[in-house]
Biotite code that builds the C-alpha atoms (Angstrom):
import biotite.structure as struc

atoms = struc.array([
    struc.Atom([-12.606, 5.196, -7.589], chain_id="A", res_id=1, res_name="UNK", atom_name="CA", element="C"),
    struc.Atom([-12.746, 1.753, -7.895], chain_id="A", res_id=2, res_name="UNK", atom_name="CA", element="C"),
    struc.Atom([-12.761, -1.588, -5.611], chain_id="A", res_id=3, res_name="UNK", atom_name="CA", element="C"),
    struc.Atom([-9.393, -2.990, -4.792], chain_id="A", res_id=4, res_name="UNK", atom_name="CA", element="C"),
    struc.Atom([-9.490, -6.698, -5.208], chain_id="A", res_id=5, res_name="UNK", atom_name="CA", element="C"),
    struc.Atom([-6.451, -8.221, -6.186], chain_id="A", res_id=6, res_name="UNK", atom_name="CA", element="C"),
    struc.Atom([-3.066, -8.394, -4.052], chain_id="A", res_id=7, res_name="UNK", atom_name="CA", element="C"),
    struc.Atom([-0.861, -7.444, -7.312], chain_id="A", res_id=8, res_name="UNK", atom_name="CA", element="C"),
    struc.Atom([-3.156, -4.249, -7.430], chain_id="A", res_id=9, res_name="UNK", atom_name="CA", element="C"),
    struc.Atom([-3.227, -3.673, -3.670], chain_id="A", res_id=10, res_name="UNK", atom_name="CA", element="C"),
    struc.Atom([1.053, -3.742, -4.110], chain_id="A", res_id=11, res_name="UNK", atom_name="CA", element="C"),
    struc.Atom([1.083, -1.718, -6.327], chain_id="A", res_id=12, res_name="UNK", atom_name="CA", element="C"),
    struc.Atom([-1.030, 1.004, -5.143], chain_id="A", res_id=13, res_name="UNK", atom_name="CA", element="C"),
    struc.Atom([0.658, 0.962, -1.679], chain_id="A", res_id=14, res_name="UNK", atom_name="CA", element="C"),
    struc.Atom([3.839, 1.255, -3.606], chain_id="A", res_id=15, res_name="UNK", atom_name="CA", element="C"),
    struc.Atom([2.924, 4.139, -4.838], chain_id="A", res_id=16, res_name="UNK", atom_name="CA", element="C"),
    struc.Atom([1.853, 5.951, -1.693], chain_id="A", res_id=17, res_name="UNK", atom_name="CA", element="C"),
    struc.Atom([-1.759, 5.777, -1.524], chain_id="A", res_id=18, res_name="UNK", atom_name="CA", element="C"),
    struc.Atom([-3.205, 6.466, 1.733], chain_id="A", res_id=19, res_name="UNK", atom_name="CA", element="C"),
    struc.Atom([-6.588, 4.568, 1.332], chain_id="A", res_id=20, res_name="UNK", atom_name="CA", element="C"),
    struc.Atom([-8.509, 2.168, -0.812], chain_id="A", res_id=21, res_name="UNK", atom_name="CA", element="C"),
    struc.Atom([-11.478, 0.269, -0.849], chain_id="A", res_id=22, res_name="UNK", atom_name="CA", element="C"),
    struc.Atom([-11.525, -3.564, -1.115], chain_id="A", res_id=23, res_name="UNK", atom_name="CA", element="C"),
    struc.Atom([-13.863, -6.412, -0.068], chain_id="A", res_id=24, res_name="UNK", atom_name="CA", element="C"),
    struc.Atom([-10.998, -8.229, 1.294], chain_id="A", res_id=25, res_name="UNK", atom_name="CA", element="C"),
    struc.Atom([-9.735, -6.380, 4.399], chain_id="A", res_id=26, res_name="UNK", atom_name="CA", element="C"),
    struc.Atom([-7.514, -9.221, 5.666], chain_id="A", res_id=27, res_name="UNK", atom_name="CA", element="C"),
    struc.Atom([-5.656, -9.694, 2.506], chain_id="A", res_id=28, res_name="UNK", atom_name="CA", element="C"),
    struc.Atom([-4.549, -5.961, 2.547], chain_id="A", res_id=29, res_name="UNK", atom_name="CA", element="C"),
    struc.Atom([-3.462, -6.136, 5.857], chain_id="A", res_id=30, res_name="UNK", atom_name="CA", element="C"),
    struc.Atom([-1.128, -8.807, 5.035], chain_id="A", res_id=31, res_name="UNK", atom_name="CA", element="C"),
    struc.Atom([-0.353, -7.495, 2.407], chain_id="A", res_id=32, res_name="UNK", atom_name="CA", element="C"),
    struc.Atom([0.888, -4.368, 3.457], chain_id="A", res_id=33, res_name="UNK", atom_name="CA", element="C"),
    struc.Atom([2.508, -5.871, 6.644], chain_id="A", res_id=34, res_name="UNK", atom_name="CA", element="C"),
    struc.Atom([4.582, -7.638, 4.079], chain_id="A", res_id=35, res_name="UNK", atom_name="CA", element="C"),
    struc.Atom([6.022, -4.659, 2.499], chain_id="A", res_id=36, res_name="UNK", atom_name="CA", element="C"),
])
């Protein structure tokens, strides 16, 4: 497990179905994945 940091990674993971991640930046993943 690692921390999920970057939007590019945070894309990609969600792309490929993850379900959960850890990251420091909780706002950019939500828009993030209310962009996809």
């Amino acid at each position: 497990p690692y921390t999920v940091n970057s939007e590019a990674d945070m894309i990609r993971l969600l792309q490929y179905g993850v379900t959960g991640l850890f990251t420091n930046y909780p706002d950019v993943f939500n828009r993030v994945k209310a962009s996809l």
